[in-house]
C-alpha positions as CSV (number, residue, x, y, z in Angstrom):
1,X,116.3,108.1,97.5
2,X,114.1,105.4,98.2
3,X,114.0,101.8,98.9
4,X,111.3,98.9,98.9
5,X,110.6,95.8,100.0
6,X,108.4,93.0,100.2
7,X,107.3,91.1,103.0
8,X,107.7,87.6,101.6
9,X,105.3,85.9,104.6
10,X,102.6,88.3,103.9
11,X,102.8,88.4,99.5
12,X,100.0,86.5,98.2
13,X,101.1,87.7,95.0
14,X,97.8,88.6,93.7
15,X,100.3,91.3,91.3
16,X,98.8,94.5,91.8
17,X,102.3,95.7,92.2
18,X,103.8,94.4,89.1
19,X,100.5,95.9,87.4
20,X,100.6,99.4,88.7
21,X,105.0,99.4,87.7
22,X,106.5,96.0,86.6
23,X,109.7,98.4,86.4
24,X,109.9,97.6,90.1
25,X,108.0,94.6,90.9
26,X,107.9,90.9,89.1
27,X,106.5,88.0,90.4
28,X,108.8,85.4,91.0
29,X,108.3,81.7,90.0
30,X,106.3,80.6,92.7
31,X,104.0,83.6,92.8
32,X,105.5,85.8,95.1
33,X,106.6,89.5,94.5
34,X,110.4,90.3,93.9
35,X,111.6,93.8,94.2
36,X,114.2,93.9,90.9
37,X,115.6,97.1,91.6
38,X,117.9,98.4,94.3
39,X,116.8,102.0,94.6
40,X,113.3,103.1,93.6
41,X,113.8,105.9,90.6
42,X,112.4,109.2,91.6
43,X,110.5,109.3,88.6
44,X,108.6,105.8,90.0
45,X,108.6,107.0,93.7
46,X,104.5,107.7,93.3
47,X,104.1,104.4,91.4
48,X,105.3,102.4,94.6
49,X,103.5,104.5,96.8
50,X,100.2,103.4,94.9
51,X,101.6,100.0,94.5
52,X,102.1,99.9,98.5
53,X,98.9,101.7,99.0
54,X,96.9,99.2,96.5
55,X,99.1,96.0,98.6
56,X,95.8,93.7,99.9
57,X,98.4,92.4,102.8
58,X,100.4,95.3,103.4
59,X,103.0,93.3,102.1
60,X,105.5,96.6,100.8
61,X,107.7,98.2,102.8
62,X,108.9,101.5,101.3
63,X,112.0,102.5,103.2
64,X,113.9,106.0,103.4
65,X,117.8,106.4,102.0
66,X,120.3,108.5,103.4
């Protein structure tokens, strides 16, 4: 399993994320990406990789489970 976060100091919330899978990423009030689930899905595990790979800041941080 996999987790993500984001790097609240580096979002500019420009919401590629929340494009490429709003299942995992919303922007929050004040424009600024919010991870809204506690373990990445497998079937979404590509989807954040994209999302973290399309990041202008390098703002996602996708982290290894044990």
């Amino acid at each position: 399993m996999k987790s993500v976060k984001i790097v609240k100091e580096d979002c500019i919330g420009c919401g590629a994320c929340e494009a490429i899978t709003d299942e995992v990423f919303k922007l929050n009030d004040e424009g600024i990406s919010e991870v809204v689930v506690d373990e990445v899905p497998e079937e979404l595990e590509d989807d954040v990789k994209e999302a973290a790979d399309s990041c202008p800041t390098d703002a996602i941080v996708i982290e290894e489970n044990e």
